[in-house]
N, CA, C and O of each residue as an XYZ file, in Angstrom:
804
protein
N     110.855    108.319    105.318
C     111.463    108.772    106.558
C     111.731    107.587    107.461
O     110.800    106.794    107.603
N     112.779    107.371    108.042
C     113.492    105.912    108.823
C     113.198    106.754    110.157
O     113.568    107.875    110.504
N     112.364    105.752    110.792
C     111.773    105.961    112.041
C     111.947    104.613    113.476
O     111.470    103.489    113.633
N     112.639    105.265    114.074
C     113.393    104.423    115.457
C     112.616    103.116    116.341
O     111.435    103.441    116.471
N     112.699    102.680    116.548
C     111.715    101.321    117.391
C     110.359    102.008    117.588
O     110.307    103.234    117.684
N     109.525    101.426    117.636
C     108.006    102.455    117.587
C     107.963    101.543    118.601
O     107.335    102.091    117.695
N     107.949    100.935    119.284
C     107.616    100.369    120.747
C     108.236    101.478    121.985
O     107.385    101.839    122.799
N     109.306    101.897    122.126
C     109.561    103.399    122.385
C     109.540    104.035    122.564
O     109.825    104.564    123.638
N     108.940    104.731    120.986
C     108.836    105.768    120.240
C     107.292    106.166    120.951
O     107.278    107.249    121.537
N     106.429    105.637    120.946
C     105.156    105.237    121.296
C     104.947    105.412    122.892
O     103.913    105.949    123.288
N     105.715    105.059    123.611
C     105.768    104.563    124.975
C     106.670    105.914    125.362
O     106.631    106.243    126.548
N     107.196    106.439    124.774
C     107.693    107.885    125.325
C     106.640    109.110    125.300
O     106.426    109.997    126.126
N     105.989    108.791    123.881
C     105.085    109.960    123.785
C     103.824    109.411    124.214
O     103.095    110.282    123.738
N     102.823    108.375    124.918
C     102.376    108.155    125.533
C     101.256    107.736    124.933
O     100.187    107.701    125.543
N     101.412    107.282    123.352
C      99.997    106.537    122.519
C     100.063    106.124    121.594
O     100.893    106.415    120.733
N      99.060    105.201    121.509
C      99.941    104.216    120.324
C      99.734    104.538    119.101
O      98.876    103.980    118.417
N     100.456    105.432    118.698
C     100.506    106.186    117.246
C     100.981    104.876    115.912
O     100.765    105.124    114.725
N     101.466    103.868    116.248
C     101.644    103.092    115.573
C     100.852    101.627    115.649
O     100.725    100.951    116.670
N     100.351    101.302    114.326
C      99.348     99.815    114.111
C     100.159     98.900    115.355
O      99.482     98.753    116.372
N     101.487     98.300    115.366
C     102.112     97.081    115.618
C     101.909     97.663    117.782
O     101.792     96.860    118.708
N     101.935     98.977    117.885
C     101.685     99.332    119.366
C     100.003     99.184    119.695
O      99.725     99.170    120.894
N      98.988     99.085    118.834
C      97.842     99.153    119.445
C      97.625     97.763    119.558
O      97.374     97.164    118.512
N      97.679     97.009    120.816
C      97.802     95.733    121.168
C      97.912     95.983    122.441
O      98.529     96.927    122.934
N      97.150     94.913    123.166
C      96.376     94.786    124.668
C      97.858     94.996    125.491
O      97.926     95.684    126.509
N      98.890     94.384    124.968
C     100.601     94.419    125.632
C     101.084     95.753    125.717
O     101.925     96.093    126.550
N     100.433     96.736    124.642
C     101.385     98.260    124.844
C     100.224     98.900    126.225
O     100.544     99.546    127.223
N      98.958     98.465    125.833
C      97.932     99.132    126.877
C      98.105     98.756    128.027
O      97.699     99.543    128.882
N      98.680     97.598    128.469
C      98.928     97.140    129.984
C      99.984     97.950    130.251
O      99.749     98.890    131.010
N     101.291     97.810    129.747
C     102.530     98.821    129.869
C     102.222    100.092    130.038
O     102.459    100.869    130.963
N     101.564    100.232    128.855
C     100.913    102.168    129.560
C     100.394    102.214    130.819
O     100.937    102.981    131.615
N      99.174    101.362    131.285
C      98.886    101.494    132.345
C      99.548    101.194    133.825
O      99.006    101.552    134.870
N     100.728    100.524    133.763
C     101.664    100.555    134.659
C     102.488    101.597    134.942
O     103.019    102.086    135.939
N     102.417    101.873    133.284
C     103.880    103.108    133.408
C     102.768    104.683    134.224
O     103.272    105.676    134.750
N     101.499    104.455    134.092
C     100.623    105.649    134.673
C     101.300    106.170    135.887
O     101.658    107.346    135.936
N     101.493    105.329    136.887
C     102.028    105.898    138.328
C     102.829    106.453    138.027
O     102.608    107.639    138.270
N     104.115    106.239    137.413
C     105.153    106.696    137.106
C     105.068    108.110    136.253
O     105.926    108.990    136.184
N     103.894    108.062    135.685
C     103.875    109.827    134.910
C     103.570    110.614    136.491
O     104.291    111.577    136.753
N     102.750    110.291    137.284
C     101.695    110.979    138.206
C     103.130    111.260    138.995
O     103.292    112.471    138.843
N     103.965    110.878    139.566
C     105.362    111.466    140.296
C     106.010    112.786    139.283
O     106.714    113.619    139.853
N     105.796    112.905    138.074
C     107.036    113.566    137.381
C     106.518    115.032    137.482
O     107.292    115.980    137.344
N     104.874    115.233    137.785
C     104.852    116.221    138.088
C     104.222    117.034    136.902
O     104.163    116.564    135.766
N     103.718    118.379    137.257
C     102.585    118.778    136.073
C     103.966    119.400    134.840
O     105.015    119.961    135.156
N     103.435    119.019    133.313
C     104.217    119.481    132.301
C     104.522    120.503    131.669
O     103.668    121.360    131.898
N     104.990    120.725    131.257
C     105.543    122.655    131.237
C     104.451    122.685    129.671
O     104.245    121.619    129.092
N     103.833    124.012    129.130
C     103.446    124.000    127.879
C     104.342    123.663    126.672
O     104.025    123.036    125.661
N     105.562    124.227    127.001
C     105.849    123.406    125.611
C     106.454    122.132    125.474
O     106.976    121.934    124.377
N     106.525    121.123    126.393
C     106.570    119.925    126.571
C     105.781    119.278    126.024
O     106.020    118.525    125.080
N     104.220    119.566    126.772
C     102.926    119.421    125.894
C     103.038    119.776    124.576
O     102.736    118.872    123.798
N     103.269    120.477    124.243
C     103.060    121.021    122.697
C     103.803    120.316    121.681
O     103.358    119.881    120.619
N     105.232    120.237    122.216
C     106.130    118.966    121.556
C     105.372    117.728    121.338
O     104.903    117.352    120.264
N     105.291    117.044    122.653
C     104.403    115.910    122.232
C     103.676    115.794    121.662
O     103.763    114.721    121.066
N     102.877    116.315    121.433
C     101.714    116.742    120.270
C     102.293    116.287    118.924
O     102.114    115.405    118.084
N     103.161    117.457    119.180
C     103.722    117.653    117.272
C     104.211    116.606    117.416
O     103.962    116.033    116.356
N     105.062    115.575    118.373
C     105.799    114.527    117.785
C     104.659    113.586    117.491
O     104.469    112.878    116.502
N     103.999    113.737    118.504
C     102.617    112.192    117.573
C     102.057    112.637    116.073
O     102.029    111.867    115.113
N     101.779    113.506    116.056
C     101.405    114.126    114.960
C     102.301    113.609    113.483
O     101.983    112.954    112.490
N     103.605    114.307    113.962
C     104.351    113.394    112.778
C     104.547    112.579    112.626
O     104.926    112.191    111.521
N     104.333    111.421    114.194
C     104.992    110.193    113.546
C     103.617    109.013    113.354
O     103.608    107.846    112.961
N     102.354    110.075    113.903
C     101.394    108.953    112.899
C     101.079    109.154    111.679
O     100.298    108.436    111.054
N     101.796    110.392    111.120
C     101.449    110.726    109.570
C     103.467    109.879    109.211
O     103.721    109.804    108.008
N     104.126    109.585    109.761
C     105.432    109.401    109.640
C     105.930    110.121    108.334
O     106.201    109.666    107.223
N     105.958    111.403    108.843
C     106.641    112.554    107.820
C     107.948    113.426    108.823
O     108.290    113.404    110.005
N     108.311    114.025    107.794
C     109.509    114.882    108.517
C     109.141    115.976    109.257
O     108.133    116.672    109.131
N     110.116    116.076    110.102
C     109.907    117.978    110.805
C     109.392    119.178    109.589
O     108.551    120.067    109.721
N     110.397    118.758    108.159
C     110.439    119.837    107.275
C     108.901    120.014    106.631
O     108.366    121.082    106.335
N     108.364    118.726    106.503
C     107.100    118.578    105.933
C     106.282    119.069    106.824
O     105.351    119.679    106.298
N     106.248    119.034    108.475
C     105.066    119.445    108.806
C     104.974    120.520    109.404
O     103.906    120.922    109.865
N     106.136    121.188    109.495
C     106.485    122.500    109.535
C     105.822    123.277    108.434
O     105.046    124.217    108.610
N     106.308    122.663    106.988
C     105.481    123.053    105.753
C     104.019    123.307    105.951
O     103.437    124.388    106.043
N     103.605    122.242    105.993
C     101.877    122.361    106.445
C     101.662    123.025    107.276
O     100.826    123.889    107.014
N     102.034    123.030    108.186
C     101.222    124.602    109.502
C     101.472    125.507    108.903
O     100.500    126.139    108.489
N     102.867    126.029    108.553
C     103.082    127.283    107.779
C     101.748    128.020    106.603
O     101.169    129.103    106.525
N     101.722    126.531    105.728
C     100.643    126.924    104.493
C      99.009    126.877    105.596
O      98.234    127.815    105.409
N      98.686    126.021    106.440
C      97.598    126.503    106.848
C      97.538    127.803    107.436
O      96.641    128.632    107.282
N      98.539    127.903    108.100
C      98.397    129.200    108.907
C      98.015    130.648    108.006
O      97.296    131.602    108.302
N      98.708    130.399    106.972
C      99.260    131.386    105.709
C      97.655    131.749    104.837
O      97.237    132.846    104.468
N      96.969    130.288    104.693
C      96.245    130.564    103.803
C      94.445    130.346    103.875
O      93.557    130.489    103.035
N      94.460    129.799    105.789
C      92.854    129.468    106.143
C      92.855    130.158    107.199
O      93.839    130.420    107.890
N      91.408    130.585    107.426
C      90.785    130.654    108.627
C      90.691    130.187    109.550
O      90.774    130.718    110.658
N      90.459    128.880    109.246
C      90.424    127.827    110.308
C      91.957    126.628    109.961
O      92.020    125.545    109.380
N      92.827    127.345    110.531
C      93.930    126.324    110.427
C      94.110    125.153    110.748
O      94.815    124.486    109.990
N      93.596    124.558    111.858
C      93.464    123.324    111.913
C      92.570    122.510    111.441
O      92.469    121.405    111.972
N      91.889    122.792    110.559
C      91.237    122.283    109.690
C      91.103    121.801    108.088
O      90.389    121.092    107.380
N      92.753    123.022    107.966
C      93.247    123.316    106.560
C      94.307    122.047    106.719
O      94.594    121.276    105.804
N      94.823    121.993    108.058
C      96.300    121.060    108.551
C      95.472    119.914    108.602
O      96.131    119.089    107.970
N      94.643    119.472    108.893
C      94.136    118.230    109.274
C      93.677    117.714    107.643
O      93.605    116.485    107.628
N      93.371    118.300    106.359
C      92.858    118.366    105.768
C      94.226    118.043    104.226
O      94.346    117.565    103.097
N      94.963    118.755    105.354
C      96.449    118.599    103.627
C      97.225    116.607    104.530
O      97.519    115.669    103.789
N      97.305    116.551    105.497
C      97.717    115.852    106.087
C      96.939    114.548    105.569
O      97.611    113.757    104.907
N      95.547    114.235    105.809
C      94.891    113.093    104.918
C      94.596    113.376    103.844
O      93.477    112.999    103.496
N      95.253    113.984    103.053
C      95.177    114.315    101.392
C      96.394    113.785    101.277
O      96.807    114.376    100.280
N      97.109    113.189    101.565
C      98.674    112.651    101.329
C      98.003    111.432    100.387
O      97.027    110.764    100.727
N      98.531    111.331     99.486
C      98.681    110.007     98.891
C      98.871    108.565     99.957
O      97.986    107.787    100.314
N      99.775    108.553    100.166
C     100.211    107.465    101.520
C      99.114    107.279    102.251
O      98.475    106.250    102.473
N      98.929    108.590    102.672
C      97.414    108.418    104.130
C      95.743    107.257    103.437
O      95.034    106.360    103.895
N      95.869    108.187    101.926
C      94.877    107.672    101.380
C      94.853    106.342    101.268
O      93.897    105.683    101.678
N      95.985    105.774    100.656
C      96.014    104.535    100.112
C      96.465    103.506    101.592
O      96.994    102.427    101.323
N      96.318    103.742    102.626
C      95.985    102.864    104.333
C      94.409    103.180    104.868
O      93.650    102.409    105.456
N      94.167    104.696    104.423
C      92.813    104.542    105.190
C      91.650    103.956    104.157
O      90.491    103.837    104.556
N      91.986    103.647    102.981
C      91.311    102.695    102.112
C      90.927    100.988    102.656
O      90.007    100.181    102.526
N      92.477    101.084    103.428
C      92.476     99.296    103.626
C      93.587     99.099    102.726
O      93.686     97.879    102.596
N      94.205     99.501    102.247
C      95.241     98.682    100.486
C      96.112     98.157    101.520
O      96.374     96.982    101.775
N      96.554     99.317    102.123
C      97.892     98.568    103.252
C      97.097     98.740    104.615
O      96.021     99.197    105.000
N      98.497     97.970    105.258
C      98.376     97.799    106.852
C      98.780     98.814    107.880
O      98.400     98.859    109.050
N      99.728     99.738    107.175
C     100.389    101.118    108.076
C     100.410    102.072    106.918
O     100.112    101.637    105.806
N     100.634    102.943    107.029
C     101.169    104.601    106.654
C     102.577    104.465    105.857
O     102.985    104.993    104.822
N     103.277    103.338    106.961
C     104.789    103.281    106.453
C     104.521    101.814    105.184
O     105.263    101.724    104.205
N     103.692    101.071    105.367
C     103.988    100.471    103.836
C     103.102    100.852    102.782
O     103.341    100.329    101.693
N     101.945    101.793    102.861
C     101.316    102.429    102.200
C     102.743    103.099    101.304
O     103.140    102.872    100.161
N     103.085    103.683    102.006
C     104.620    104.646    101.825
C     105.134    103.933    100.634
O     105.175    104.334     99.471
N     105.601    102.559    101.243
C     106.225    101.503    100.237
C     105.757    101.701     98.877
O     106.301    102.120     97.855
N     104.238    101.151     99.241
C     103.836    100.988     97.936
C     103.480    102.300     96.668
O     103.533    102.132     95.450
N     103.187    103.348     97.261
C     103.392    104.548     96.384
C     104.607    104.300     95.699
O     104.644    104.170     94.476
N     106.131    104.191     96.820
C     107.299    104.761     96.110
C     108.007    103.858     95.371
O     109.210    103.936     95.119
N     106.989    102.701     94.903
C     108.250    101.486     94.594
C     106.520    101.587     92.940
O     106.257    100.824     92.011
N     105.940    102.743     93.363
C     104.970    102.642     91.428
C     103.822    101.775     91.422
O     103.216    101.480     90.392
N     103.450    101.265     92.866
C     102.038    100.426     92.795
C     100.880    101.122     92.470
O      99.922    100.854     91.745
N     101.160    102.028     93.130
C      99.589    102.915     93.009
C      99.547    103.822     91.769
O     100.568    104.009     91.106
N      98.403    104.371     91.462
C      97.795    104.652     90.376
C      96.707    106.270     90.748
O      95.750    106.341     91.518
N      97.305    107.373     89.891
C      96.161    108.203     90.558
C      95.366    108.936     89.178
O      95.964    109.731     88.453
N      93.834    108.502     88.935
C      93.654    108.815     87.721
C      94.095    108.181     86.146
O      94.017    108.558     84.977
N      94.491    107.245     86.734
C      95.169    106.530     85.059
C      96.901    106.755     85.478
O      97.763    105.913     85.227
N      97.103    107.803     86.019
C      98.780    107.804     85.862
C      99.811    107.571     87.231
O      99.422    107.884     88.356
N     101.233    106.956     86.974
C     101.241    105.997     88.130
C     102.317    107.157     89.058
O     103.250    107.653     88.427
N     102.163    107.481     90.302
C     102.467    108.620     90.888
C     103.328    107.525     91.951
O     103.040    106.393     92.340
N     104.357    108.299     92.184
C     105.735    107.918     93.525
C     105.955    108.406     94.008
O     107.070    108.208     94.492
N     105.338    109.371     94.370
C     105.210    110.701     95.586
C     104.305    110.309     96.901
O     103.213    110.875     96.839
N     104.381    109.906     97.483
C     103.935    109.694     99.073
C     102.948    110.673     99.532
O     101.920    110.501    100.186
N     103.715    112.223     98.835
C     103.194    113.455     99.635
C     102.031    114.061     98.453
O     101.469    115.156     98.494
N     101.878    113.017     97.443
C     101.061    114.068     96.737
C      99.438    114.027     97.201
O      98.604    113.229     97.629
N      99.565    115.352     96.844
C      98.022    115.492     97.089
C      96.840    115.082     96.586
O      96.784    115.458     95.415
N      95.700    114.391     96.956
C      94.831    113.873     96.539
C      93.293    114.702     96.484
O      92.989    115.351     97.485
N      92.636    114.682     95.678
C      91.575    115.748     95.616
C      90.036    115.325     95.308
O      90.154    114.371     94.538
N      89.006    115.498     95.468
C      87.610    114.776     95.420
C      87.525    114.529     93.814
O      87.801    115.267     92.869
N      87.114    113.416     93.870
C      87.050    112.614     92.553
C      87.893    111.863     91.964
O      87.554    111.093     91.065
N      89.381    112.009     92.487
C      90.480    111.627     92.180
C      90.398    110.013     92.217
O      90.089    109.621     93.342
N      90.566    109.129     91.418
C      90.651    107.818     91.355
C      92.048    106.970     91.462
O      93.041    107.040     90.738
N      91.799    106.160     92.584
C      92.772    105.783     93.120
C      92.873    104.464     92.705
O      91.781    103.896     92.712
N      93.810    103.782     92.346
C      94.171    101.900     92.286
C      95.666    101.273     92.206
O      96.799    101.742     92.096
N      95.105     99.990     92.315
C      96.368     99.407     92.086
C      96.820     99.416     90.928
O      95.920     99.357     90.090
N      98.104     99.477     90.404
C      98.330     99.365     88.813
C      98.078     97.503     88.477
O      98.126     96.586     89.297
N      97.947     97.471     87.754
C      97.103     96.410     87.105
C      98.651     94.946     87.158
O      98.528     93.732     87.319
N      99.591     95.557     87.005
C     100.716     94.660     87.389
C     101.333     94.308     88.636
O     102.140     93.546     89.169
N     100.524     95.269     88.828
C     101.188     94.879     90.947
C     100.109     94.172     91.836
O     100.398     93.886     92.999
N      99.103     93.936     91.416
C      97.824     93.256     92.065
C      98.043     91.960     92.741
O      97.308     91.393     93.550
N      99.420     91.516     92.166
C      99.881     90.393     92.966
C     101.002     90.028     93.848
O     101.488     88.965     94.234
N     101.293     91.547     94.072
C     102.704     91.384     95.114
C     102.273     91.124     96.204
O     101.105     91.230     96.576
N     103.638     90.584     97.099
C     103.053     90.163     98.510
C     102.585     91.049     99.673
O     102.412     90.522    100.772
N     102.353     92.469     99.487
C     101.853     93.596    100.324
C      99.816     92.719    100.066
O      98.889     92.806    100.872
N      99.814     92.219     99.117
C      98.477     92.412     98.720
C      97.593     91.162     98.660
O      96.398     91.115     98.369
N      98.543     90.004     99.045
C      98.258     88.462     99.223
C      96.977     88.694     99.984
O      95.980     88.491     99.292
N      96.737     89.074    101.254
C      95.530     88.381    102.177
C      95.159     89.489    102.191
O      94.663     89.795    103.275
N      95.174     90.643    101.101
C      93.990     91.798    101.295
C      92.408     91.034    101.620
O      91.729     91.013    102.646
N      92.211     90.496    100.384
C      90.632     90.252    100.637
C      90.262     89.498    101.745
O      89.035     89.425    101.814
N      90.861     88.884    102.677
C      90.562     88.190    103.707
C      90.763     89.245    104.986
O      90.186     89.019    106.050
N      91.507     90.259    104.835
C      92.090     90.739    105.564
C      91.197     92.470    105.832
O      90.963     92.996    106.921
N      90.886     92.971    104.548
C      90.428     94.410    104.404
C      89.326     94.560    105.525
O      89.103     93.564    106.213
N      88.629     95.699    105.764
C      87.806     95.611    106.908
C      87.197     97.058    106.153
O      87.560     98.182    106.498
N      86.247     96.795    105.109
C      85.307     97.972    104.572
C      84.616     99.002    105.495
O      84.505    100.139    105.036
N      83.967     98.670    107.177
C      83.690     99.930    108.303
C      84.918    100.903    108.146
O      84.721    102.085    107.862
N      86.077    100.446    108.316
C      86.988    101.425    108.623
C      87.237    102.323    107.626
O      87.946    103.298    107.878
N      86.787    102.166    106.563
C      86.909    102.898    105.337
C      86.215    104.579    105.831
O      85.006    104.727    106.012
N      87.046    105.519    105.961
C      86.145    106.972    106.235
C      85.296    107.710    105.312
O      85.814    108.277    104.350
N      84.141    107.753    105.497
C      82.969    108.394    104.536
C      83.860    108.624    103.461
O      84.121    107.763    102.620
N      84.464    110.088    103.472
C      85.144    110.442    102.309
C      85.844    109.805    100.967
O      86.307    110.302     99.940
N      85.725    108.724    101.370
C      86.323    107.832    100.651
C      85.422    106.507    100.226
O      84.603    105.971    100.974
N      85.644    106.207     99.267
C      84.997    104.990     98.803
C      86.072    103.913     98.115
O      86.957    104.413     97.419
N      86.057    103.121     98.200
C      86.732    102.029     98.107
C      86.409    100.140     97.384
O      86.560     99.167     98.124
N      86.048    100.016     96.144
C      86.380     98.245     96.139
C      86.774     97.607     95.824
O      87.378     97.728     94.757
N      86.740     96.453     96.496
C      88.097     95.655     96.919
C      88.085     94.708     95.547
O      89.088     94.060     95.250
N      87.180     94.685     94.938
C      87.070     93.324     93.811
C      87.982     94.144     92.570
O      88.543     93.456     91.718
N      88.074     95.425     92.536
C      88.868     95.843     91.272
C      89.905     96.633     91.960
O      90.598     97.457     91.364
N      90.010     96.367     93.265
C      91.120     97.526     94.354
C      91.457     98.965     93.686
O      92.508     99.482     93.307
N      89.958     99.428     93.713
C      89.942    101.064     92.988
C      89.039    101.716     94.013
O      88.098    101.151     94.571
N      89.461    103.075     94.216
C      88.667    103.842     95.267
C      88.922    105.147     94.732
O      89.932    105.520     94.135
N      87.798    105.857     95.039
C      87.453    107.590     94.955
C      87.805    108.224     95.939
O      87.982    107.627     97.001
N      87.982    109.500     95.846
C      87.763    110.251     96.871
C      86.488    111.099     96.767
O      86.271    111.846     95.813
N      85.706    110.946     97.749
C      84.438    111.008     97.419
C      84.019    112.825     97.775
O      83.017    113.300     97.240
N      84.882    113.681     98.691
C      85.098    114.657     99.109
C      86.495    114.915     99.611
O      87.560    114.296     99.610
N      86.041    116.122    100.057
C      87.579    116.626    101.065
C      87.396    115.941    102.676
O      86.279    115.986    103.192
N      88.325    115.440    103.272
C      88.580    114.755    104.195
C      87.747    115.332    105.583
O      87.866    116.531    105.331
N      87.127    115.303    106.637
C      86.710    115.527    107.338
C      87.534    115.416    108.387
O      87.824    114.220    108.395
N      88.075    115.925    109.256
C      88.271    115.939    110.648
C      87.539    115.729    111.918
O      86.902    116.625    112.471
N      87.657    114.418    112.403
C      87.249    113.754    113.690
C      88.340    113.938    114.297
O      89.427    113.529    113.890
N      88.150    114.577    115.337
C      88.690    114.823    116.854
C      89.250    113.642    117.529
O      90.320    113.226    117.971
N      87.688    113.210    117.363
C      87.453    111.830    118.328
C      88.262    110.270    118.010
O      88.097    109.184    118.564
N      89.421    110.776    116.598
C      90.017    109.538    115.760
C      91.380    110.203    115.787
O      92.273    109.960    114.976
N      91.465    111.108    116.846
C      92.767    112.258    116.529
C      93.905    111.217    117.911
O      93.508    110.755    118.981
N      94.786    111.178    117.541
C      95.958    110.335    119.306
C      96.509    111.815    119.377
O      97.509    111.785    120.095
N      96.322    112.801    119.030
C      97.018    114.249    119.065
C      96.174    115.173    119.023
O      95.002    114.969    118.710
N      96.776    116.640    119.418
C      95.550    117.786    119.623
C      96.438    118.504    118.997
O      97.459    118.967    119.505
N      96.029    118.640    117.705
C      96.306    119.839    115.840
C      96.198    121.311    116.732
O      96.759    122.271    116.204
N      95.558    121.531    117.963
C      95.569    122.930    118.342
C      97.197    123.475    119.173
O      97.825    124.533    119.216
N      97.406    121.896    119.819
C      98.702    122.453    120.704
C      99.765    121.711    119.458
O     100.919    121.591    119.869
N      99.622    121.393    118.547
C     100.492    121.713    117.624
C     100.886    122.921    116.956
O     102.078    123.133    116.733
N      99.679    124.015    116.500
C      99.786    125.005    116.190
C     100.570    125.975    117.314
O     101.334    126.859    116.927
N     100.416    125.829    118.180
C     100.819    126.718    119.260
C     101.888    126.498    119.394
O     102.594    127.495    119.548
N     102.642    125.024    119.414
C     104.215    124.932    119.356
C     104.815    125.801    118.318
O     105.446    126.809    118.636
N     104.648    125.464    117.158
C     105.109    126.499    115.847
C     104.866    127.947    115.611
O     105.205    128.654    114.662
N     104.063    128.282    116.916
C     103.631    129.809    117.150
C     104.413    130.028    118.223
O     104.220    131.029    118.914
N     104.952    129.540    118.384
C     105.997    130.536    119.829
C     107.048    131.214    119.055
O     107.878    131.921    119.628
């Protein structure tokens, strides 16, 4: 999905949903631009709710059609829908292979799925959106270990950030999924509840 200046993109919807925006320069700008929200006056609900959904998609950087898809199937098929949505959303292939450490964003994670780097189980998958499931073994294919996405991994990877669910190492760049993904709130730039509510009107 081809996605517009994220300096912007970011600075319209009011957080830095993107790696290259979380930098001390977008946080000063936000905090200038603060006065300037406090004049415009309180926001209508589905203003709020938009925004939502737009961070939502564009820190998973998927389409309207895709995440339309996903609320639909959570809504359709859990109890707890935002939990089912939060849950198909870091089951993405893409998501997996950034919150490992392999890549630096979502969008070259992206790359590297669709150009045959990655590996799921022995077989080499180019789907971005596929789903990933506990136990599922994740790697680099054994011929791509030296492209330039992957030069200053080992200097570069940062193993804390790795989320429980996942296990990850870096000496054979192979990782598990160790469970189903957990949902932290507290790691959320968006609220999955006033997303649901946009797609419920």
């Amino acid at each position: 999905m081809k996605i517009g200046p994220k300096f912007k993109i970011a600075k319209r919807l009011g957080a830095p949903i993107f790696p290259k925006t979380q930098t001390a320069k977008f946080a000063l700008s936000e905090a200038k631009a603060g006065r300037l929200k406090k004049r415009r006056g309180n926001m209508s609900d589905y203003n709020r709710q938009l925004i939502e959904k737009q961070k939502m998609r564009f820190t998973y950087g998927i389409s309207e059609k895709h995440l339309r898809r996903y609320v639909d199937e959570a809504i359709a098929k859990s109890q707890q829908p935002i939990a089912h949505l939060m849950e198909r959303l870091e089951s993405r292939l893409d998501n997996v292979v950034f919150r490992m450490g392999i890549a630096k964003s979502r969008q070259q994670s992206r790359q590297m799925v669709s150009h045959g780097h990655v590996v799921v189980n022995g077989k080499k998958i180019t789907s971005p959106s596929h789903k990933v499931r506990p136990n599922d073994q994740i790697s680099i294919r054994e011929g791509s270990k030296q492209i330039g996405l992957l030069t200053n991994i080992t200097e570069e990877h940062a193993p804390q950030a790795v989320p429980g669910w996942l296990k990850f190492d870096l000496k054979s760049m192979t990782g598990t999924v160790a469970s189903a993904p957990a949902h932290d709130p507290t790691e959320s730039m968006f609220d999955p509840e006033q997303v649901l509510e946009y797609y419920s009107r």
